[in-house]
Each structure stands twice: as C-alpha cells, then as structure tokens.
N, C-alpha and C positions, 0 to 999 in steps of 0.2 A: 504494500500500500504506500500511497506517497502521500504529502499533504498536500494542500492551495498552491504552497508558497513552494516546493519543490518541482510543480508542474509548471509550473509560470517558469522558475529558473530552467529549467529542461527547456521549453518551449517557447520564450522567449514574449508568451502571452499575457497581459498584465492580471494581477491576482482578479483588478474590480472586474475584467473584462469577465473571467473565468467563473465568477461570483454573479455577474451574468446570465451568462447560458445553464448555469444551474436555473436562475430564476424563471427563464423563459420557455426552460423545459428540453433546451437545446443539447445540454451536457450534467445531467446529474450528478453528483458523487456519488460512489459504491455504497457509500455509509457515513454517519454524521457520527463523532466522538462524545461523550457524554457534555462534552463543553461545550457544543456544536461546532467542531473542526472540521470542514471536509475531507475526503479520503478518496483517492481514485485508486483504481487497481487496473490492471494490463486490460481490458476491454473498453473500461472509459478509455483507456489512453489511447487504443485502436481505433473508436467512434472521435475524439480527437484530431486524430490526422485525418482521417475521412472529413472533417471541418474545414482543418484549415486546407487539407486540400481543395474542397470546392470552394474555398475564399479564394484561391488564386485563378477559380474562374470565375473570380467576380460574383457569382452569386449572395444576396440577401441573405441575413441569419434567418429569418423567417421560413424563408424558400428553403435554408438549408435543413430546418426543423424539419418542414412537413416530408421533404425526400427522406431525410433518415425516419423517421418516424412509419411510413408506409410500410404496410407490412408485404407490397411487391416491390422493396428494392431490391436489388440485384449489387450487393456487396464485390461480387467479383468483376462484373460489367463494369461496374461503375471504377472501377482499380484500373482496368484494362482501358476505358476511355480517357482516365486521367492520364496514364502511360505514357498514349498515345500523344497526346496535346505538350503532354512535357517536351515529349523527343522532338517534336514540331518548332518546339522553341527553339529546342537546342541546336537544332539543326540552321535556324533563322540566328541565331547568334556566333555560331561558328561562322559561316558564309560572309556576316559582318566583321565578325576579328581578320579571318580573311582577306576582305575585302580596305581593311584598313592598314593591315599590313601591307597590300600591296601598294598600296596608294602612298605609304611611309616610302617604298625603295624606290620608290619613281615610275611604277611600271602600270599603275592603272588609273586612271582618268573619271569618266565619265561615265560609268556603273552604276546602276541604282537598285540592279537585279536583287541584290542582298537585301535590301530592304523590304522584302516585298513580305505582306503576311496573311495574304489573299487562302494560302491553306489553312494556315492557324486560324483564321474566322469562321471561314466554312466548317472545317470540324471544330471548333468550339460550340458554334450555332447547332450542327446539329445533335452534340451531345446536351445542351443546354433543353433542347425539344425532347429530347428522349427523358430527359430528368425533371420539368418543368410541370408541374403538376397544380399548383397554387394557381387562383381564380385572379390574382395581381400578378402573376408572371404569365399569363393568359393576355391580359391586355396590355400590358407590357410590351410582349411581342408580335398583338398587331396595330399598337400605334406606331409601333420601331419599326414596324417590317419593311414602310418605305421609304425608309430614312436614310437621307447621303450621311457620311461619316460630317459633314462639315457641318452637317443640321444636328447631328446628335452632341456634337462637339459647343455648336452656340446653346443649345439648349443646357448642355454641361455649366458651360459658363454663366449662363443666366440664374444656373442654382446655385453657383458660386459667390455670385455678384449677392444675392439674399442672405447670403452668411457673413460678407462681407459688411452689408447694413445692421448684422445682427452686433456686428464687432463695435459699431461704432455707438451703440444703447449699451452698452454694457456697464455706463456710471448709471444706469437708471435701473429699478425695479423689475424682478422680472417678469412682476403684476401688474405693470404700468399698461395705460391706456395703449401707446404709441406702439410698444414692444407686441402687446398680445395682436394687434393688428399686424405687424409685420409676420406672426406666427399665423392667421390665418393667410394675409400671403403668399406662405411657405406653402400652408397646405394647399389653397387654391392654383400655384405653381407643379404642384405634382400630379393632383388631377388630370390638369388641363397636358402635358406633357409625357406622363408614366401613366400613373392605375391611379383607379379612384382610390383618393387618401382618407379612409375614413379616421371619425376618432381613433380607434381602437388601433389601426395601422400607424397615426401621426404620433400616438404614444407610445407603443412599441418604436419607432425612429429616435423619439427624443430619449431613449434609454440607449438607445444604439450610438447616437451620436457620441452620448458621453459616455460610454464602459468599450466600445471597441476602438482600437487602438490606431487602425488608419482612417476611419473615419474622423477620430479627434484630431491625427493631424491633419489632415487636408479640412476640417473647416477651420482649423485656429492656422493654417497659413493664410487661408481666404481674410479671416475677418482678425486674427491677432492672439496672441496666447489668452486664453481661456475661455474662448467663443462658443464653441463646443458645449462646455459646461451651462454657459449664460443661454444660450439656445436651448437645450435640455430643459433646464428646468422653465424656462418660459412654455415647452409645449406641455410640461407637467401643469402648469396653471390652468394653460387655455383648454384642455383636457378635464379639468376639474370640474369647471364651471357649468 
C-alpha cells in the first residue's frame, strides 16, 4: 500500500489533485486509515496510469470517469490504442530531431514534411470515437467536426482571453456582482462553442480548474498566478445560488 503523499511523489500528480479524483469518483483509494489517510495499492495504481494516460489525449476527467467506469471497457484495447498514438508521436519527433539536425550541418532547407501530424489526428480522433461515450463528448464532437484547426485554435483563445478577465477581478470578491457575471460568461462561452454547460458540469470544471495541475497552469499563465483558484471558487458561488 502507498499513501496520498507517496503516489503524488511516484507520479508526479499533486496530492489536492489526487484528493480529487477520489472525490469525483475518478480514483478511489483501496482503503481509508483509521485517521482517514488514503491508501492505494497496485490496481489503483494500474487504473492511474490508465488516467493519466488518457490525459495525454486530452480527454476530460469527467469523460475519463465515465470510460473507466463502463462496465464494456476494453482495458486491453484501450492499452493497445494508447501504444499506438505514442509511437505516432515518437515517430513525429524523431523525423523533427532529424530534421533539425540536418538543417544544423547545412544540408536541409526547406522541409516541412517533419512537421506534419495529419496521422496523429486521425488516429487520435478515431480512438477518441471509439472511447467517447458521454452525452458532452457527443456534442462536443459534432460542433468540432467542422472545425479548421485555426477556428478551434481562436475559439481556444477566446476561452483564454475569459480567464484572463478572470485575473484581472481577483482584488475583488469572489461573490461580487461583476465576477459572478463574468462566470456566467464563462459558462454561456462553452455552450455556445463545446457542450451544453450545465450547472452540474460548470461545477465539476470549477473543481477541475483548481485540483488539476495543467489546467491550473495554463489558466494562471492566461490571467496571473492564482487565477485558477479565484475562478474556482467564483463558479462555486454562482453554483450555489
């Protein structure tokens, strides 16, 4: 058995993060200590990697919930699809080290073939379809479907730019008039662009925003160290009410 604070060191995941996905049903511990310490043992640690594996394709905790949670997942598919998309990578990374090397001794120019991730999309997408089972990765995938990358890319930044507004409220309450307006914003923004955000989803977010760990940096680079936090608990307010 390991503790919270031994898994996080192994893994690199932060304890609140991990204290998390126990909450939201994502990552249980094997067993709680009479003191209430968590305890994982080799199966959480397996359903683990299976996590953060599917974080590195980008998928939603939520999303990731409902996949492991189904009683037709397919543990070994899902291993053999992740595999696949690795080597995909690695394959697109080597051909760039490659490609930089040669461009270091003089001998290559004007190449761009390295770049290309036109495979890595395709099988991403279609394993995403094959594992996508939730009624918001549903519409998800057909307001994206006909989406250029540069449309998904301003929409990116336009969610950006709202975190950034969120940075700049953060001397003010996070029950203030102006604040909870910019949190239905937030939510009216995802709606209108991803899946309908209901409560129950804009509040699951604002726990995600602040307990996962790339999520908290990439809004506290948008809007400034502690944004994240200040967002969180504003959608907790507007949530309440």
């Amino acid at each position: 058995m390991m503790t919270v604070r031994q898994v996080s060191e192994l893994t690199g995941i932060t304890v609140r993060a991990l204290q998390y996905y126990d909450r939201i049903g994502l990552l249980p511990p094997t067993t709680c200590t009479e003191a209430g310490y968590r305890l994982y043992d080799d199966a959480a640690l397996e359903r683990l990697q299976q996590i953060m594996l599917f974080r590195e394709l980008e998928f939603p905790l939520r999303d990731i919930r409902a996949i492991l949670n189904s009683p037709d997942f397919d543990r070994g598919k899902a291993l053999a699809q992740q595999t696949r998309l690795l080597e995909l990578k690695k394959e697109r990374l080597e051909r760039m080290i490659a490609l930089a090397r040669g461009i270091e001794a003089g001998g290559i120019k004007m190449d761009f073939k390295a770049f290309d991730a036109k495979k890595i999309d395709e099988y991403a997408a279609q394993a995403k379809k094959t594992w996508g089972h939730t009624d918001a990765y549903h519409e998800y995938e057909q307001k994206a479907g006909g989406r250029s990358k540069t449309e998904e890319q301003t929409y990116g930044a336009g969610l950006m730019e709202l975190f950034t507004e969120f940075g700049a409220m953060k001397d003010r309450a996070p029950e203030s008039e102006d604040v909870q307006e910019q949190v239905k914003k937030l939510q009216d923004y995802i709606t209108a662009h991803y899946y309908r955000c209901t409560p129950q989803i804009l509040a699951g977010l604002g726990q995600i925003y602040m307990a996962d760990e790339a999520f908290r940096e990439s809004i506290d680079n948008a809007g400034g160290k502690g944004t994240a936090e200040f967002a969180g608990l504003a959608i907790q307010r507007f949530c309440r009410r």
